[in-house]
C-alpha positions as CSV (number, residue, x, y, z in Angstrom):
1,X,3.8,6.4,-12.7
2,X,0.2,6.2,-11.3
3,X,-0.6,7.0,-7.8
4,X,-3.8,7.7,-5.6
5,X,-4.7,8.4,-1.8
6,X,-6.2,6.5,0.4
7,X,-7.7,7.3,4.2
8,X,-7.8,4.4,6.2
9,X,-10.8,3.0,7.8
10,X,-10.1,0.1,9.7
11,X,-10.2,1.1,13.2
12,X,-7.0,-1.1,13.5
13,X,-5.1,0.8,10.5
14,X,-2.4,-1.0,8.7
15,X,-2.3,-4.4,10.6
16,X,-0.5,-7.3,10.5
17,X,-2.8,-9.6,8.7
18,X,-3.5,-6.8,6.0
19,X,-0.3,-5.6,5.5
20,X,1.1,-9.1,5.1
21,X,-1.7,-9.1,2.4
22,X,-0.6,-5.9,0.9
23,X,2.5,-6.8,1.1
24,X,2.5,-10.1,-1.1
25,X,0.0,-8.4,-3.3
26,X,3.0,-6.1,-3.8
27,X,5.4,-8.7,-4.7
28,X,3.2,-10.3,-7.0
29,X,3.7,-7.3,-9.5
30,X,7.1,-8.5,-10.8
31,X,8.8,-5.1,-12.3
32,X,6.2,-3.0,-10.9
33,X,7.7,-1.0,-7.5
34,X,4.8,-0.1,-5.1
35,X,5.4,2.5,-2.6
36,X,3.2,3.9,0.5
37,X,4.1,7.3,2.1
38,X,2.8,8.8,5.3
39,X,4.0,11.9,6.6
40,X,7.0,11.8,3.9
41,X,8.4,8.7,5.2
42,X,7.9,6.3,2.1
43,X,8.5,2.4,1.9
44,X,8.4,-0.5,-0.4
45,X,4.9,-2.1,-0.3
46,X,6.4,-5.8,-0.3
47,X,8.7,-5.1,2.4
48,X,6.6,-6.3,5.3
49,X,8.3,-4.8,8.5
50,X,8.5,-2.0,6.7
51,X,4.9,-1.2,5.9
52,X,4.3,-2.3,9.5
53,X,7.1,0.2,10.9
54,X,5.3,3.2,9.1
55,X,2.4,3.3,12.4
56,X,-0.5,3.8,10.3
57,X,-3.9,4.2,12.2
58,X,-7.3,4.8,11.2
59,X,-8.3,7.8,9.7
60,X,-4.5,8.5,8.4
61,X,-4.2,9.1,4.7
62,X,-1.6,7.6,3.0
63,X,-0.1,8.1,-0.4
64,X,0.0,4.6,-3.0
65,X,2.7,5.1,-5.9
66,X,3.2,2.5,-8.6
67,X,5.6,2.9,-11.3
68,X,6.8,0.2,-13.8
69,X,5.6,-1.9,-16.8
70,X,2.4,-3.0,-15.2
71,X,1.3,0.0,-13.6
72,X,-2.0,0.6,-14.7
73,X,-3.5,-2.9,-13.6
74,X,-0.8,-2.8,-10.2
75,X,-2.5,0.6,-9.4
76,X,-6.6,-0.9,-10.1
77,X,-5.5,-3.8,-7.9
78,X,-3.8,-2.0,-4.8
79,X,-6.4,0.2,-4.6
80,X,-9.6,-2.2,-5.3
81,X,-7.3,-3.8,-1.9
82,X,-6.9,-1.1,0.1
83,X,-10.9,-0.1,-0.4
84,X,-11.9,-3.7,0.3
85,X,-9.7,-4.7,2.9
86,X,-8.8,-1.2,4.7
């Protein structure tokens, strides 16, 4: 298991177009289960309305766990994401 933390600094948060990014980034990693937390509430990164549902603004931190056969490349890739796109 591999996970990081991330603050984000869009001034529009987790957004639509980004999270539907995120979100089929997610479900590219066949095997591999990403999962963002905020405020203990934790959700499947490929689940959409989900990610969307968690209400995450700029300047929230959020907590990116990825566990499964892939992780180590899942993890680089979701983060390299998140800094580029969030």
């Amino acid at each position: 298991m591999k996970s990081f933390s991330y603050t984000i600094k869009d001034e529009l948060g987790i957004h639509a177009r980004p999270a539907g990014n995120l979100a089929k980034l997610a479900k590219s990693w066949k095997g591999t289960s990403i999962t963002i937390e905020k405020d203990g509430k934790s959700v499947d990164a490929a689940k959409l309305i989900m990610l969307m549902g968690l209400g995450v603004k700029c300047g929230d931190t959020v907590n990116v766990t990825v566990e499964g056969p892939d992780e180590d490349n899942a993890v680089k890739e979701v983060e390299g994401f998140m800094q580029a796109n969030l």
